[in-house]
C-alpha positions in Angstrom: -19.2 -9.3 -28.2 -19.1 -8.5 -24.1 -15.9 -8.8 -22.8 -16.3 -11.5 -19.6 -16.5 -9.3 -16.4 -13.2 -9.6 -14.5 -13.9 -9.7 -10.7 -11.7 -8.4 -8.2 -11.8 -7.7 -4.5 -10.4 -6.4 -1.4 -8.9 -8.2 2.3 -11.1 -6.7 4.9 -11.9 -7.4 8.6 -11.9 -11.1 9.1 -12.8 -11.4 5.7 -13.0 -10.7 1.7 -14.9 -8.0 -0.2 -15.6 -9.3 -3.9 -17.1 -6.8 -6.2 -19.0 -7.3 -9.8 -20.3 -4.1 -12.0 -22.7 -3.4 -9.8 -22.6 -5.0 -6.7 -20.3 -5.8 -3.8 -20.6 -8.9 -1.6 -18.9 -8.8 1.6 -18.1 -12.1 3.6 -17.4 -12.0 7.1 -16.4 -14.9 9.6 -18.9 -14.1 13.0 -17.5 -14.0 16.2 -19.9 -17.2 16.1 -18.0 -19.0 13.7 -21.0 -18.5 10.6 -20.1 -16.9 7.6 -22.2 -13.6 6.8 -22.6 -12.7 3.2 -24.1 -9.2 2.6 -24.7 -7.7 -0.8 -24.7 -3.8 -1.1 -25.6 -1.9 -4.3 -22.5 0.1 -6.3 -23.2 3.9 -7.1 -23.4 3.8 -11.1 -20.9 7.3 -11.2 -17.9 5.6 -12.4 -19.6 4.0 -15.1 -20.2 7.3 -17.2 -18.6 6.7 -20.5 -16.4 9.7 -19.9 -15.3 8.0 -17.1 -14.2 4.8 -19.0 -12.1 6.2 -21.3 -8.4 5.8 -21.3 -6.2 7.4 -18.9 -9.2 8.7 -17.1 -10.4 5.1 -16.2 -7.8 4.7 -14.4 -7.4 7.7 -11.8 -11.6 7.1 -11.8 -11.1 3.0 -10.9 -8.4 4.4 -8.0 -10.8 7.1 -6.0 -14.1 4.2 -6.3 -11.8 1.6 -5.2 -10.9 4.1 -2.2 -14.8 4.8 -1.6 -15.9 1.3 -1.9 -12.9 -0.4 -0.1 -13.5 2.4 3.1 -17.2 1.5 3.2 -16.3 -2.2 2.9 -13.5 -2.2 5.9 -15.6 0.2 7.9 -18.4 -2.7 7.6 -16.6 -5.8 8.3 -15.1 -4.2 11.4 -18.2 -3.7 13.1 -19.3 -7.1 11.9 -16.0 -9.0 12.7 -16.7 -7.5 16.4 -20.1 -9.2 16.3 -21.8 -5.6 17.2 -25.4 -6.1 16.7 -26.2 -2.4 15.3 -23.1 -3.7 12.9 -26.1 -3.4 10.1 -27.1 0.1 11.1 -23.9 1.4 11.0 -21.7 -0.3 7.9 -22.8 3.0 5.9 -20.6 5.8 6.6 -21.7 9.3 5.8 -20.8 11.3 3.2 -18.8 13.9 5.5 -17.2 11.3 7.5 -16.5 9.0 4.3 -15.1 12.3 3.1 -12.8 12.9 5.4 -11.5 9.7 6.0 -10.8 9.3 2.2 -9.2 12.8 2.6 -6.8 11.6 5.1 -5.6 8.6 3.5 -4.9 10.8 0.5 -3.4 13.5 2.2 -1.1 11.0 4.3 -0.2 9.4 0.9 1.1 12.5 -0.5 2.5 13.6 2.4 5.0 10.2 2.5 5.0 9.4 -1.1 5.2 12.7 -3.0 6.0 15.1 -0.4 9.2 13.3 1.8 10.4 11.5 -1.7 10.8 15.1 -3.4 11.7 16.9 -0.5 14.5 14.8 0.2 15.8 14.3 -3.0 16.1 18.4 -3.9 18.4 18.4 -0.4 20.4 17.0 -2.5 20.2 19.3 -5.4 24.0 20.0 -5.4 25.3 16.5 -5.1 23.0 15.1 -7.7 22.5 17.5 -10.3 20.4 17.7 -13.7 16.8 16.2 -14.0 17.3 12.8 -15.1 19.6 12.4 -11.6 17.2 14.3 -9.5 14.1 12.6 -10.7 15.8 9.0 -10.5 17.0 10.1 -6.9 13.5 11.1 -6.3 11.8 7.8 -7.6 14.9 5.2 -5.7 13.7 7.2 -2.0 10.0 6.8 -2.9 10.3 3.4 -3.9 12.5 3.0 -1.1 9.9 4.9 1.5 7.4 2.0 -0.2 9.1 -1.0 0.4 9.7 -0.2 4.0 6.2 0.9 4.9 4.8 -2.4 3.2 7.5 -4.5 5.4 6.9 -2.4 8.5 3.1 -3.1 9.0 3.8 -6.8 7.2 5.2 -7.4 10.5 2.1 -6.6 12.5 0.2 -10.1 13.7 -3.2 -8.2 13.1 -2.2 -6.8 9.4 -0.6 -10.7 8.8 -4.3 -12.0 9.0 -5.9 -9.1 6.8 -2.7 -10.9 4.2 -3.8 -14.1 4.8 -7.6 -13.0 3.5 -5.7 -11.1 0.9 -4.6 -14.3 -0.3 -7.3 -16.1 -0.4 -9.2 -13.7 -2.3 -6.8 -14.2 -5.1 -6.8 -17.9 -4.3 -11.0 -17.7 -5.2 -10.5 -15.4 -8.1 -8.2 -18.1 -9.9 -10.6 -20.7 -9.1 -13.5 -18.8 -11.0 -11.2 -17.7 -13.8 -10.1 -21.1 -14.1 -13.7 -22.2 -14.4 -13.2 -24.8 -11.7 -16.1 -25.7 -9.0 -16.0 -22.9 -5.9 -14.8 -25.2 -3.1 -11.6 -24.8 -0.9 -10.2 -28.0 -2.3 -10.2 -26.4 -5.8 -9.1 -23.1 -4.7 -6.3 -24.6 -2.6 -4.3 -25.5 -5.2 -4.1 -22.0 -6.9 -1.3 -19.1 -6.5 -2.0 -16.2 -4.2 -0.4 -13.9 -6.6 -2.3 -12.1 -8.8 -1.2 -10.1 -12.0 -4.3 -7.5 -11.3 -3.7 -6.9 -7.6 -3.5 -3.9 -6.2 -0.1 -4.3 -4.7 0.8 -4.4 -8.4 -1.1 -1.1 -9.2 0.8 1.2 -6.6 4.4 -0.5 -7.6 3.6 0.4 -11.2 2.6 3.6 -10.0 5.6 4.5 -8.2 7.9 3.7 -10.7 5.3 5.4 -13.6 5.7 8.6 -12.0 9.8 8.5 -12.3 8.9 8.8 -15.8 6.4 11.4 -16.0 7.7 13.7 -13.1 11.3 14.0 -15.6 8.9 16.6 -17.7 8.8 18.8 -15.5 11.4 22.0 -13.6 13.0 20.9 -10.2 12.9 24.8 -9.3 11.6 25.7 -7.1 10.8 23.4 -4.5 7.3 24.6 -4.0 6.0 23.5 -7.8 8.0 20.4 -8.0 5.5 19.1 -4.8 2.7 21.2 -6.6 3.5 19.7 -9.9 3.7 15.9 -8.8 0.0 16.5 -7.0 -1.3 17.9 -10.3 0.2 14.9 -12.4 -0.7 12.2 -10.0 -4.6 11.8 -11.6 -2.4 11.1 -15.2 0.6 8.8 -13.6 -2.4 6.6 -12.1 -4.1 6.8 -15.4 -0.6 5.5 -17.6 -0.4 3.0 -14.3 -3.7 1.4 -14.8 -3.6 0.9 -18.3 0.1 -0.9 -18.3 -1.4 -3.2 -15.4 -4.6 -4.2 -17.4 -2.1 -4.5 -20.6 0.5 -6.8 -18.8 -2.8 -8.7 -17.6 -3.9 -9.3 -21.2 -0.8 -10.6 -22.0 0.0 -13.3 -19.3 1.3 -16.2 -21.9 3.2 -13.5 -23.6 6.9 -14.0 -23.6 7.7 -10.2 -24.8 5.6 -8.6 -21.8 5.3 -11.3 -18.9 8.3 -9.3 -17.7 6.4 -6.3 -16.2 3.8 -8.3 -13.9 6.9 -10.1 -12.3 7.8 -7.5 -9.9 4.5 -6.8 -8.4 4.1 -10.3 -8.0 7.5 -10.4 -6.1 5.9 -7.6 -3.6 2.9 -9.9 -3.4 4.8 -12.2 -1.2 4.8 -9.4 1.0 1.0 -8.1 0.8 0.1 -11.6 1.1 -0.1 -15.0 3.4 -1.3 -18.6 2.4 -4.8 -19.0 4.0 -5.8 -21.3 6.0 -9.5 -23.2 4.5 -11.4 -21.6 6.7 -10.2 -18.1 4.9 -10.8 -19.6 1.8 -14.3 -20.6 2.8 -15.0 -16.7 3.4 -13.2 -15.5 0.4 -15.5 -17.7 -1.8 -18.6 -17.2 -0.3 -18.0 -13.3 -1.2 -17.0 -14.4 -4.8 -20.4 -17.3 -4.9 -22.4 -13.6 -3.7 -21.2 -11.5 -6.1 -22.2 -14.3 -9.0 -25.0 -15.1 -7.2 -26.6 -11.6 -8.2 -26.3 -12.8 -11.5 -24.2 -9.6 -12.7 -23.7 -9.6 -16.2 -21.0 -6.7 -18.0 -23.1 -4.5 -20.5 
């Protein structure tokens, strides 16, 4: 028996990006005040069955969430400024695309592998053995984490992309609740959700306290090298504990490890106003629209 496809979706410019197996439908409130609704076709790669097996799935989900969200943002931007070449230009190329996925990453590793590890093996003589040096390591990045998500949580700009963030998880209820698509249905729903994204990274972070403890803190060199190397596997255990805890809502036992993501989730998110939920589920009415079925 197919399993029912689980949608999910992304905060963009002045609105939501909601993607099925194959396609993503992006809404976008117009300068005008319309809503614009424009499907665009998923690359099939990460649906290779090597690419859906355990583990692997989940470093592959990471890198075309990366390539689809960039596309998606890049898009609604040039929509959200009502540009009329905004259809000409929603496509990046594969160099630029490239390099802007490259930068992300690199920054990433640079504040959450790099800083976090560097910092902690200062410390070397203070707090010695690997257990202390990797906990050390995992408090500072966690640490580093929760203060980049409360600096830019502050921003009046990034508090609207929130406000769309919650919204989309507002819509997402709705469907999985099987309830009509209209605001006043939506409304009423949580805007935390156990599959979020927010929850992904968090599960990450801590995930990689674990697996980092297998390997040498000397030297200083192949512990950053090391933590690179492993971070395709610590996404990989990450994803598959946040689709487990998500299989396993009404379970006493295991609703434990969704509740601290959802705690950073007040963070990553705002309460939307209708007009936000409007956009978020004219992405979601898109995507279903297509008629997407999982095979």
């Amino acid at each position: 028996m197919d399993r029912p496809v689980q949608y999910g979706g992304q905060a963009v410019i002045e609105g939501v990006m909601m993607r099925g197996p194959r396609e993503s439908a992006i809404a976008v409130r117009l300068p005008n005040g319309e809503i614009e609704v424009t499907c665009i076709e998923i690359h099939p790669w990460a649906k290779k069955l090597i690419f859906k097996l355990p583990l692997i799935r989940g470093f592959v989900a990471l890198i075309d969430s990366l390539v689809v969200g960039t596309r998606a943002l890049t898009f609604s931007a040039n929509r959200s400024l009502g540009e009329e070449d905004g259809k000409e230009s929603e496509e990046l190329g594969f160099w630029e695309l490239a390099l802007t996925i490259g930068l992300a990453f690199g920054l990433g590793l640079l504040f959450f592998v790099g800083l976090p590890t560097g910092v902690a093996h200062l410390f070397q003589s203070k707090v010695t053995g690997t257990l202390w040096q990797n906990l050390l390591e995992g408090a500072i990045r966690l640490a580093i984490f929760f203060i980049y998500i409360v600096i830019i949580s502050r921003l009046k700009d990034v508090q609207r992309v929130f406000q769309y963030h919650g919204a989309e998880h507002k819509a997402i209820f709705t469907y999985e609740a099987g309830k009509d698509l209209t605001v006043e249905n939506a409304r009423s729903f949580s805007r935390l959700h156990p599959r979020c994204g927010t929850s992904f990274l968090l599960i990450v972070v801590v995930v990689s306290i674990f697996v980092f403890a297998f390997v040498g803190l000397h030297p200083l060199w192949w512990r950053i090298v090391s933590r690179v190397l492993l971070m395709p596997l610590v996404a990989g255990l990450a994803y598959e504990i946040l689709k487990f805890s998500a299989r396993h809502l009404e379970s006493p036992q295991f609703r434990w490890l969704i509740v601290p993501g959802l705690l950073l989730q007040k963070l990553t998110t705002r309460e939307p106003d209708d007009s936000q939920l409007e956009v978020a589920l004219a992405a979601l009415k898109g995507v279903l629209d297509s008629g997407q079925e999982l095979t």
